[in-house]
N, C-alpha and C positions, 0 to 999 in steps of 0.2 A: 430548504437546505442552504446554508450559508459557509463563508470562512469564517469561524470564532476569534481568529487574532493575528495580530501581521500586521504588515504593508497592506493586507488586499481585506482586513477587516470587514465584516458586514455586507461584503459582496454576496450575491443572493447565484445559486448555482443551478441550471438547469438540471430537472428529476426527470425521469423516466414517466412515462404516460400510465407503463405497465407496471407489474410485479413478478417483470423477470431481474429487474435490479433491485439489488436490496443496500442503498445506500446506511453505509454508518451514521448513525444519529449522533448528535454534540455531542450526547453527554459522554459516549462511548469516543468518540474523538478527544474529547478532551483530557481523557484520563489517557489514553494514548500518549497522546503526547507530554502529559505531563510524566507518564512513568519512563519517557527517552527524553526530558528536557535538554536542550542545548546541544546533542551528539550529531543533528542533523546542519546546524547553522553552515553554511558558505559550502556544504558536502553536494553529492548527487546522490540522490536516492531514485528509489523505483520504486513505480504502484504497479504491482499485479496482478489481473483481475480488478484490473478500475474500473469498472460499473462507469461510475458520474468523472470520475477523476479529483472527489472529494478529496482521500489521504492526503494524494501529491502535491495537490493546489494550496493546500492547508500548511504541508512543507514549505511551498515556494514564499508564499506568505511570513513564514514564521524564519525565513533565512535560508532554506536548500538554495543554494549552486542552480541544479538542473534534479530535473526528474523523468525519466524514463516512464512513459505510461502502455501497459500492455494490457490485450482484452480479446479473446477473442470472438467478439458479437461484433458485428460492423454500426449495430444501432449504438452501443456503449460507446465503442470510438466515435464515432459522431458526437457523441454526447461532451467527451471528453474533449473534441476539437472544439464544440461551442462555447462549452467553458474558460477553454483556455484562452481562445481570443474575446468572452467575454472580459477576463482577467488580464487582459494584457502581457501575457506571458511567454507569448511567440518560440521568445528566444532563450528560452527555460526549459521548453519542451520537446521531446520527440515521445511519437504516438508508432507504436507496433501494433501491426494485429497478427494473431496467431495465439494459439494453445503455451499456457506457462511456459514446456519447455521448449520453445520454438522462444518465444519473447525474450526467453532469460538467454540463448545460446545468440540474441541479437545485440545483446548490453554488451558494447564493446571495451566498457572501464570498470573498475573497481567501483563497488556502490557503498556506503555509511549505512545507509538503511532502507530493507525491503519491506514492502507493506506487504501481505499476502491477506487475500479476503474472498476464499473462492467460493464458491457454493457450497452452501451447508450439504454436509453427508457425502458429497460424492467423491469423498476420499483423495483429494487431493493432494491438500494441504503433505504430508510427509514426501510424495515423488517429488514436489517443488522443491523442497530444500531439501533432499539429497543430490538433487540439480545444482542447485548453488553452491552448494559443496563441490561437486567434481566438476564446475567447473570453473571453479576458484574465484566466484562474483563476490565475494561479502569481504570489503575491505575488512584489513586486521581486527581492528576496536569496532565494527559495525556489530548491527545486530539488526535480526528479523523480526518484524512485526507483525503475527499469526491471531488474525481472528476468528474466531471458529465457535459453533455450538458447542454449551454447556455438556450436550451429549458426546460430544468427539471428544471423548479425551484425548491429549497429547502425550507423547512420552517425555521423560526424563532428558533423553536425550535421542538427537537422531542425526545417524554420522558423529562426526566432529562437534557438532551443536550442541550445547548444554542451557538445557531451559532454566533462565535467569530468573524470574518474576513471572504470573500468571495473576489477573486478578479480572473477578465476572460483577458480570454488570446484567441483572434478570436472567435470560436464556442466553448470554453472551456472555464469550470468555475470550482474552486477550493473553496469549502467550508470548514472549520474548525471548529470544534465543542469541547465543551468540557465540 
């Protein structure tokens, strides 16, 4: 696993030993970021459920501000601590541990954009961002970025959210809300 483009280009990222992380693959990162080009540059975002702390690092890379990284495995934070000081990024990052909504009630600023990437099926993904909704984290123009099994469908809309763009990539689907 690597950054695909940036300042921090070609950087190579510490993976998981196991397959209790399920790191996002390039290709599916890259179409990420290409369906939010440029909304992130000089912003703060937040990865939650960083695994590796691939999305954020990818961010910091590509112009975020800072990024928020939240997880609650203490082996993922580790992971996510070695990356970041593999990447030089000390001073970009703060690392939370705790369950989504415990992470997301710690982000004490407005965010540009949420990564969300939580375990497939275990129903997460819609509590998170009715979280972010009540408690008013997703600056104005942001949008959240939901990846999730083919099988999970997402709605329409959830809360305030209205899903902007969805596009799958094999058993992956990427939703955008905003």
């Amino acid at each position: 696993m690597r950054i695909i483009a940036g300042d921090l280009k070609g950087r190579r990222l510490a993976t998981p030993r196991d397959n209790k992380v399920r790191p996002t693959s390039d290709k599916v990162k890259e179409a990420i970021f290409n369906m939010i080009s440029g909304c992130y540059e000089d912003e703060v975002v937040a990865d939650i459920f960083a695994g590796t702390g691939n999305l954020g690092l990818e961010a910091i890379s590509r112009g975020a501000s800072h990024c928020y990284f939240g997880d609650k495995s203490k082996d993922s934070l580790a992971l996510v601590r070695e990356n970041v000081n593999t990447c030089r990024v000390e001073d970009q990052a703060t690392i939370i541990w705790g369950d989504c909504h415990m992470v997301l009630k710690r982000i004490p600023q407005k965010v540009q954009v949420i990564f969300l990437d939580p375990p497939y099926q275990d129903g997460l993904m819609i509590s998170c961002i009715e979280k972010i909704q009540e408690l008013g984290l997703l600056a104005e123009d942001g949008c959240i970025v939901a990846e999730h099994s083919l099988e999970e469908k997402l709605p329409e809309a959830i809360g305030a959210f209205e899903k902007l763009k969805e596009k799958r990539y094999g058993k992956i689907a990427v939703s955008i809300y905003g």
